[in-house]
C-alpha positions in Angstrom: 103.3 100.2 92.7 106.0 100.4 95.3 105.5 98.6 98.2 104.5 100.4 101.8 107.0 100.3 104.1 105.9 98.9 107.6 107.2 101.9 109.5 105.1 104.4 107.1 102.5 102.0 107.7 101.8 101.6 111.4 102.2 105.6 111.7 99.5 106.2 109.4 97.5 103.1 110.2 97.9 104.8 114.2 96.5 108.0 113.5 93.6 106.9 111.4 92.7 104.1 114.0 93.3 107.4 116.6 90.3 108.8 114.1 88.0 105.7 114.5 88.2 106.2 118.4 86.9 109.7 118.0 84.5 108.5 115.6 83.0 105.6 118.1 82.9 108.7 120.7 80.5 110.6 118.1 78.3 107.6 117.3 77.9 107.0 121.2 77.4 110.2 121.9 74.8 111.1 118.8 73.3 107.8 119.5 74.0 107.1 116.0 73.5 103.1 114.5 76.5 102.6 112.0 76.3 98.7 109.9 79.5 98.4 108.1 79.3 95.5 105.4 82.6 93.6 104.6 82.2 91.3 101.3 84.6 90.0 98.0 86.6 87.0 97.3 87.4 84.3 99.6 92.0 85.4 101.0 90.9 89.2 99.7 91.9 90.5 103.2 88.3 91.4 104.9 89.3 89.7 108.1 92.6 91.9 108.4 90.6 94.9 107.7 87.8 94.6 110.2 90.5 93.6 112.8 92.3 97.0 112.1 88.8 98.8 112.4 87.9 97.1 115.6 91.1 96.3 117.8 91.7 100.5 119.1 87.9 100.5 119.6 85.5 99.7 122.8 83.6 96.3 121.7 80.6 97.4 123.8 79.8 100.2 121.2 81.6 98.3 118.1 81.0 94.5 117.7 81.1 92.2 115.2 78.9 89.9 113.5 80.2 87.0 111.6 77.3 84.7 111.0 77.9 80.8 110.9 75.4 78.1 109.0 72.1 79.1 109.6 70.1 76.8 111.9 67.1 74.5 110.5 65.2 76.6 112.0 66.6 79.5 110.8 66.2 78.1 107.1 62.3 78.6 107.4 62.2 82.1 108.3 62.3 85.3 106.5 66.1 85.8 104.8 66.9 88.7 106.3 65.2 88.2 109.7 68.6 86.5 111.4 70.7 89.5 110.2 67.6 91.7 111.5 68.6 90.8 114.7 72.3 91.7 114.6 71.9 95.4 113.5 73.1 98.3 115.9 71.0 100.0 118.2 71.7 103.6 118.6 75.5 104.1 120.1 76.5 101.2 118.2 78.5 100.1 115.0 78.1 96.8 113.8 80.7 95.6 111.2 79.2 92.3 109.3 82.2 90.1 108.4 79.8 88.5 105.3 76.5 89.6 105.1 73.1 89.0 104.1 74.9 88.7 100.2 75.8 85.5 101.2 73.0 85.1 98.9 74.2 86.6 95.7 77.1 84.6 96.3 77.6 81.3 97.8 74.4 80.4 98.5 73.9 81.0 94.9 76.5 79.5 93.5 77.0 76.1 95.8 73.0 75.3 95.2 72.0 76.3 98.7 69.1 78.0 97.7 66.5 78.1 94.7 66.6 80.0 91.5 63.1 81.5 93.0 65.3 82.6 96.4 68.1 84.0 94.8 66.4 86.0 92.3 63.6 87.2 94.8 66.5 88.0 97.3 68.1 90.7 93.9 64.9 92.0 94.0 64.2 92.7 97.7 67.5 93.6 98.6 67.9 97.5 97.5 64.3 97.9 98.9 65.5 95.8 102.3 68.4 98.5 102.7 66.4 101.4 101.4 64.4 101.3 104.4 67.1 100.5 107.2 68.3 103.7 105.5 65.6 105.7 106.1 65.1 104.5 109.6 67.8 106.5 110.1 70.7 103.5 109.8 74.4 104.4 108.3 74.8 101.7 106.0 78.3 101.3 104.4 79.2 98.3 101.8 82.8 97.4 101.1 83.7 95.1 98.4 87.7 93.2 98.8 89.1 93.0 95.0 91.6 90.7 94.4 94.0 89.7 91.5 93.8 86.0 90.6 97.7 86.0 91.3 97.6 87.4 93.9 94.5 85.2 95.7 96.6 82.1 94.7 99.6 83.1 96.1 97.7 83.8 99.7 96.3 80.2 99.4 99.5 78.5 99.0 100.5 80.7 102.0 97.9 79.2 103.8 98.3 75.8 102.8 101.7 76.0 103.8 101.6 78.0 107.3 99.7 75.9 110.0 98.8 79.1 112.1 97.4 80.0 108.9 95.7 76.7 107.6 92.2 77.2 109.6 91.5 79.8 106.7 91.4 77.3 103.8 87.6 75.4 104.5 86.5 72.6 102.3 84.0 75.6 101.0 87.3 78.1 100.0 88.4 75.1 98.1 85.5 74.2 96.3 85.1 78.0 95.4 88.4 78.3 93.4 86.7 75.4 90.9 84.4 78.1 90.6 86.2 81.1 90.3 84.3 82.0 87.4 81.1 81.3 88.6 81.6 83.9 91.7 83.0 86.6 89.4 79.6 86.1 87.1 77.4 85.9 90.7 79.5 89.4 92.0 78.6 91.0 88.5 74.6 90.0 88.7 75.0 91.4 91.9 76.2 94.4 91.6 74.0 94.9 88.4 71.0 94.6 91.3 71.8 96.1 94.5 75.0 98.9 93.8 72.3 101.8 94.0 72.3 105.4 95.1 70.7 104.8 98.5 73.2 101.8 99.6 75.9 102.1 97.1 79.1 99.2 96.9 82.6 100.6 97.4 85.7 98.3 95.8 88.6 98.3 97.9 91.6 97.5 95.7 93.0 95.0 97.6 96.0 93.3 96.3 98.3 94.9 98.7 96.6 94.1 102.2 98.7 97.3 104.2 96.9 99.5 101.3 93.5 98.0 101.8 93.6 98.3 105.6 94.7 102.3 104.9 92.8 103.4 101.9 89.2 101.0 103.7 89.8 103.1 107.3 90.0 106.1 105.6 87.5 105.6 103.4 85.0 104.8 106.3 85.9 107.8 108.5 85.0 109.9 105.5 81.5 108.6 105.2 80.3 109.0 108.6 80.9 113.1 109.5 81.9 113.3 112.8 83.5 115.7 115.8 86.0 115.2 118.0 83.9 115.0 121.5 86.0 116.0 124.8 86.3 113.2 127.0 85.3 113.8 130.4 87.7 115.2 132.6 89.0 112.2 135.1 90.4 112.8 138.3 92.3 109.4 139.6 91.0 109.6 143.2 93.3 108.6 145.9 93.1 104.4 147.5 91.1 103.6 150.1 92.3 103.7 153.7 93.6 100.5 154.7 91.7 98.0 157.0 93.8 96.9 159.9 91.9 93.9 160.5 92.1 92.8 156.5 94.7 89.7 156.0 96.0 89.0 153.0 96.0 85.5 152.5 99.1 82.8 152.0 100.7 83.2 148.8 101.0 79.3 148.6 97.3 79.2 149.1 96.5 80.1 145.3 97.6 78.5 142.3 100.4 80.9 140.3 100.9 81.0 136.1 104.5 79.3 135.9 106.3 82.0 134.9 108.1 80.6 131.5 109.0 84.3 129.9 
């Protein structure tokens, strides 16, 4: 595969991210609720994808949810109850950097849940998303694929680049002991919950610029949408001065040394 060139990258990667804007416009105006699902291996380039989805777009209508250790408290309730609580209201897309299949995977995997939880959670899963479907909820599941080469060479690039080093947990490394183990739990998974109503969509992912692309484009095909006008803004002139109105002491307030 030739590689992408970063010119013929940002063009395109601009005009689709001009398409997402247009599509945010559609689900605000159709008061449409759009959950956007990001899952795969551990370096597979989810976070660089949901950053390209989300930087051109207004984070009051798409937000996203990346959901730390649940709580003890959170431990006794119904699975999918804290995710519940993140979904979009209408107007809103939510994209879920890891999701509820935290449970197919490294819940399963690590031991942080039961055989009885993990197979109940296969089970109740397609009928969990089968009825935020119907309620009228655009559900959209993305899986990152990545070459074995290719995930080792990011984690050395990791290891290597401090900037970069908050990437590599104790639970990343502990997961490449288990490579095989994940790619056995993603099968199972698929097996269970890649169905008609809320199907799984691989993103090939080995080149990152290609992901980004082919994911964006992908996504804006799955939602059908219309370019709304904007309303028509008129700047309107400034205020009218106020002759009494001081403006006070520049060495009164405290000033950003300016270094650049």
């Amino acid at each position: 595969m030739t590689k992408l060139k970063t010119a013929d990258y940002e063009k395109e990667l601009a005009r689709l991210q001009l398409e997402l804007v247009k599509l945010q416009d559609w689900v605000k105006a159709r008061g449409l609720r759009v959950a956007v699902l990001f899952e795969g291996r551990d370096a597979a380039g989810k976070g660089g994808a949901i950053k390209r989805i989300s930087e051109p777009l207004n984070p009051r209508v798409c937000r996203v949810a990346a959901l730390g250790t649940p709580t003890d408290r959170e431990k006794t309730q119904w699975y999918f109850q804290r995710y519940v609580a993140h979904l979009p209201a209408a107007g809103e897309m939510v994209l879920f950097d890891r999701s509820w299949y935290n449970r197919a995977g490294v819940e399963h995997v690590m031991g942080f849940c039961t055989d009885v939880e993990y197979h109940d959670f296969l089970r109740s899963a397609p009928d969990f998303e089968r009825m935020l479907v119907r309620s009228g909820l655009v559900l959209v599941k993305y899986w990152f694929s990545v070459s074995d080469e290719e995930q080792e060479r990011r984690f050395q690039e990791r290891m290597r680049d401090r900037s970069k080093r908050w990437k590599v947990s104790p639970m990343d490394l502990e997961a490449r002991r288990r490579w095989f183990d994940y790619s056995k739990a993603k099968d199972v998974m698929f097996a269970h919950t890649d169905v008609e109503d809320s199907p799984w969509w691989v993103v090939e992912a080995d080149s990152k610029k290609r992901a980004r692309l082919n994911c964006i484009s992908h996504l804006l095909t799955r939602i059908p949408y219309e370019d709304v006008d904007p309303p028509v803004l008129e700047l309107p002139p400034r205020g009218p001065a106020d002759p009494s109105y001081q403006r006070p002491p520049r060495d009164s307030m405290r000033y950003v040394p300016e270094r650049y």
